[in-house]
DOBAGU-716045 format. One record per residue (C-alpha): chain; x, y, z; residue number from 1. Coordinates in Angstrom, 3 decimals, always signed. Layout:
residues N
<mimi><kette>A</kette><X>X</X><Y>Y</Y><Z>Z</Z><nr>NUM</nr></mimi>
...
***
This chain:
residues 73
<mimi><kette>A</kette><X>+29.112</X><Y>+26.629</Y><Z>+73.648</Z><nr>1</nr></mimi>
<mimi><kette>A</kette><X>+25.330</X><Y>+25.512</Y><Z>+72.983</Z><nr>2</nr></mimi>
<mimi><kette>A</kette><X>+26.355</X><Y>+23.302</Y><Z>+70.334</Z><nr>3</nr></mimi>
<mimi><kette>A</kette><X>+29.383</X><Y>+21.638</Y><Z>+72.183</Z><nr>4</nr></mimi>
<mimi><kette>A</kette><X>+26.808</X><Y>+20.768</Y><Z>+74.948</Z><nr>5</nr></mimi>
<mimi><kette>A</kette><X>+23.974</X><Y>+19.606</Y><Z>+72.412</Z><nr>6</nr></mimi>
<mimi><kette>A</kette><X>+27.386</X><Y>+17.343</Y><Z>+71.406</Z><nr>7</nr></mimi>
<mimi><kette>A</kette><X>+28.080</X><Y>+15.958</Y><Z>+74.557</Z><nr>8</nr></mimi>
<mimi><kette>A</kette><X>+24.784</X><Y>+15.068</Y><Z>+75.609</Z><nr>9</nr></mimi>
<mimi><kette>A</kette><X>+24.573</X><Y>+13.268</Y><Z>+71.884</Z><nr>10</nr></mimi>
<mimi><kette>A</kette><X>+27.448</X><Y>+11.229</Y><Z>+72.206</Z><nr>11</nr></mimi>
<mimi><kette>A</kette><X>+26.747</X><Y>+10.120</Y><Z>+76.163</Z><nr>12</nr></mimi>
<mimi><kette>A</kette><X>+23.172</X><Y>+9.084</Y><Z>+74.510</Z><nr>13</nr></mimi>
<mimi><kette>A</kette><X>+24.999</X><Y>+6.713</Y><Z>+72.057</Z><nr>14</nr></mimi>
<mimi><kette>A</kette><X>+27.535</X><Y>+5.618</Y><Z>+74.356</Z><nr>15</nr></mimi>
<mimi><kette>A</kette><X>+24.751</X><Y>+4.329</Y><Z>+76.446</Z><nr>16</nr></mimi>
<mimi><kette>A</kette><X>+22.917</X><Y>+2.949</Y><Z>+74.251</Z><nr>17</nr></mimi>
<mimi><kette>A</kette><X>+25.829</X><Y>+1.098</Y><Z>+72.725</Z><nr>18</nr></mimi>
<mimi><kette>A</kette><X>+26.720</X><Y>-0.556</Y><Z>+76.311</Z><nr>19</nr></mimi>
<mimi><kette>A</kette><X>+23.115</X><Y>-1.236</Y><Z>+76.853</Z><nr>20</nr></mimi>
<mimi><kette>A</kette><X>+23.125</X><Y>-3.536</Y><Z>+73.087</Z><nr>21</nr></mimi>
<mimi><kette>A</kette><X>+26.179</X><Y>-5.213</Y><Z>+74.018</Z><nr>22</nr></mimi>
<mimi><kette>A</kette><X>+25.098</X><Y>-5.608</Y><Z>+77.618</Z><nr>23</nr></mimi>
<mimi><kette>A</kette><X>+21.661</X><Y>-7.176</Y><Z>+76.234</Z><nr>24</nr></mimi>
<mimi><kette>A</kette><X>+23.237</X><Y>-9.565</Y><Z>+73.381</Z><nr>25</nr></mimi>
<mimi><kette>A</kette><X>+25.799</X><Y>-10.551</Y><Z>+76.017</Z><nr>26</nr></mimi>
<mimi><kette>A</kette><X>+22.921</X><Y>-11.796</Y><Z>+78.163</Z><nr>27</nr></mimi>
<mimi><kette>A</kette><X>+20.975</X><Y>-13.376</Y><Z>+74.796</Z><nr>28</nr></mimi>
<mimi><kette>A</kette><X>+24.164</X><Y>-15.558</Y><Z>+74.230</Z><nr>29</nr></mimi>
<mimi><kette>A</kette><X>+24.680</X><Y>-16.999</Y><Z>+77.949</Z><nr>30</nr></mimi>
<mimi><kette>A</kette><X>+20.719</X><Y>-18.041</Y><Z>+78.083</Z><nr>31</nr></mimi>
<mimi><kette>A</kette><X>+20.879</X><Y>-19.372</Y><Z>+74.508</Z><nr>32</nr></mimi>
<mimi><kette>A</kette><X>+20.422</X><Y>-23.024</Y><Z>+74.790</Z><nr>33</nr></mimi>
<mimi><kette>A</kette><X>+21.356</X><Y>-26.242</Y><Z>+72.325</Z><nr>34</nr></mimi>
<mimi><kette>A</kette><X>+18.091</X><Y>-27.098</Y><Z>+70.799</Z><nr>35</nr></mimi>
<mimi><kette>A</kette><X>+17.426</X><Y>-30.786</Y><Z>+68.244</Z><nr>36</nr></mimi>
<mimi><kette>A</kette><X>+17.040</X><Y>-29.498</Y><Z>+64.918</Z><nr>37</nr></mimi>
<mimi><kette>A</kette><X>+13.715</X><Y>-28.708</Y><Z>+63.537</Z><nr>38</nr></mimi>
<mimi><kette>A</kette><X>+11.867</X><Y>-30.890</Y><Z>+60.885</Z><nr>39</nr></mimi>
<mimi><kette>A</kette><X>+11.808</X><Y>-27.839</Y><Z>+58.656</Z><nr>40</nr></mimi>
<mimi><kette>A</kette><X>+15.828</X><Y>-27.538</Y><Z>+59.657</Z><nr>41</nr></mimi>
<mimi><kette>A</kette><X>+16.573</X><Y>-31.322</Y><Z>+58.414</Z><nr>42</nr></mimi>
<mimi><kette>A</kette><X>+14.284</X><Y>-30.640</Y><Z>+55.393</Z><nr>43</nr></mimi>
<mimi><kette>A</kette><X>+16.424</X><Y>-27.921</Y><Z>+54.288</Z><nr>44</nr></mimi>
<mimi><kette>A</kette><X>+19.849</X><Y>-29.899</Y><Z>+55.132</Z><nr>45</nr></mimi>
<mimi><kette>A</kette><X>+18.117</X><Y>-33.106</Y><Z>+53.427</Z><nr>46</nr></mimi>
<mimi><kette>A</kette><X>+17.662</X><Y>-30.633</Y><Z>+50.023</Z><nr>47</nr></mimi>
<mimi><kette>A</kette><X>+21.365</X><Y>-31.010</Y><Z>+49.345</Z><nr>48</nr></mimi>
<mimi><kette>A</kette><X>+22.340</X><Y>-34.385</Y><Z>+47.530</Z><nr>49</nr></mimi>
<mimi><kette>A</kette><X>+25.279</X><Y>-35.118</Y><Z>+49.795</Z><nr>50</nr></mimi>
<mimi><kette>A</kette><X>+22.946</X><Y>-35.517</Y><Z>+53.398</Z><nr>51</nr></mimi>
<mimi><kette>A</kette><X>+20.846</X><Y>-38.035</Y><Z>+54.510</Z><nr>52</nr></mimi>
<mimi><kette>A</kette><X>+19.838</X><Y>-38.848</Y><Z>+58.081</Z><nr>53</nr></mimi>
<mimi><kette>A</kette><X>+22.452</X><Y>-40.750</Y><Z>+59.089</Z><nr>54</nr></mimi>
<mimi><kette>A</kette><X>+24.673</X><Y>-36.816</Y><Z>+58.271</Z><nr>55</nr></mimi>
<mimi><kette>A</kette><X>+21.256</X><Y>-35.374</Y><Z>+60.469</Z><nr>56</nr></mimi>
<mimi><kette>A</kette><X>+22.011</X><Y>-37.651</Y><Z>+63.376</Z><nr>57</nr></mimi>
<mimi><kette>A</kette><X>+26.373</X><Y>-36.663</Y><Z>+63.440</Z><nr>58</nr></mimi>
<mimi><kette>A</kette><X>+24.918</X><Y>-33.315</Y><Z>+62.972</Z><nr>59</nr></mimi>
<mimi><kette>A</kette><X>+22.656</X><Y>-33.526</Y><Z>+66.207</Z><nr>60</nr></mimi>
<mimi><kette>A</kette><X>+25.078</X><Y>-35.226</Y><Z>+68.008</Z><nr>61</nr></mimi>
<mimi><kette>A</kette><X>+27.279</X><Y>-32.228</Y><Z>+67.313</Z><nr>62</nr></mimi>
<mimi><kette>A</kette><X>+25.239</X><Y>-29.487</Y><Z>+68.391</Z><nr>63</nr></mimi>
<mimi><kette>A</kette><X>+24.659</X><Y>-31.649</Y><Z>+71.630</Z><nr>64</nr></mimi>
<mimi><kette>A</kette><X>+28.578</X><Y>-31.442</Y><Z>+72.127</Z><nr>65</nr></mimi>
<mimi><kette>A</kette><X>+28.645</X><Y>-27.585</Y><Z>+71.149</Z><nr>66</nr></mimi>
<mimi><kette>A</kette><X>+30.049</X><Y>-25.984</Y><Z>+74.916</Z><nr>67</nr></mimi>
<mimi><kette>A</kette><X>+28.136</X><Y>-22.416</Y><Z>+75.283</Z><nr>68</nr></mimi>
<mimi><kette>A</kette><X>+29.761</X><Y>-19.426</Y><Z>+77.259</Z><nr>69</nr></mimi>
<mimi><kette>A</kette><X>+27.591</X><Y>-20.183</Y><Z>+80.179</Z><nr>70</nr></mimi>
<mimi><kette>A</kette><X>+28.274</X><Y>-24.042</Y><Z>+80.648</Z><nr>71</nr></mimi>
<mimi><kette>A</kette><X>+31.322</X><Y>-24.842</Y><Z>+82.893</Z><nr>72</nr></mimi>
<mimi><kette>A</kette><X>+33.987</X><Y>-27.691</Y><Z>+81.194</Z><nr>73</nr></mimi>
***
């Protein structure tokens, strides 16, 4: 009986603090914002042979476009 108790009381715990993490990443992803890439960010995409800045600018331009959860169309 003890131990089906101790059980119970274990499993609300993690069911709580399961919805709490999702309830807290939820929120992280509506305030996350569209930020201009960093200089060490283009330096790494700059690294491979294939990009220069004109790929940097369409790549910009595309996070610019990017619609987030919390942005209405």
């Amino acid at each position: 009986m003890i131990a089906a108790t101790l059980g119970a009381v274990i499993i609300s715990t993690a069911t709580v603090s399961m919805l709490i993490a999702i309830g807290l990443s939820d929120k992280a992803v509506k305030e996350a914002g569209k930020y201009p890439l960093t200089n060490d960010e283009k330096a790494i995409v700059l690294q491979v042979p294939q990009f220069n800045n004109t790929h940097i600018d369409l790549l910009e331009e595309s996070i610019q476009d990017l619609s987030l959860p919390n942005e209405e169309n």
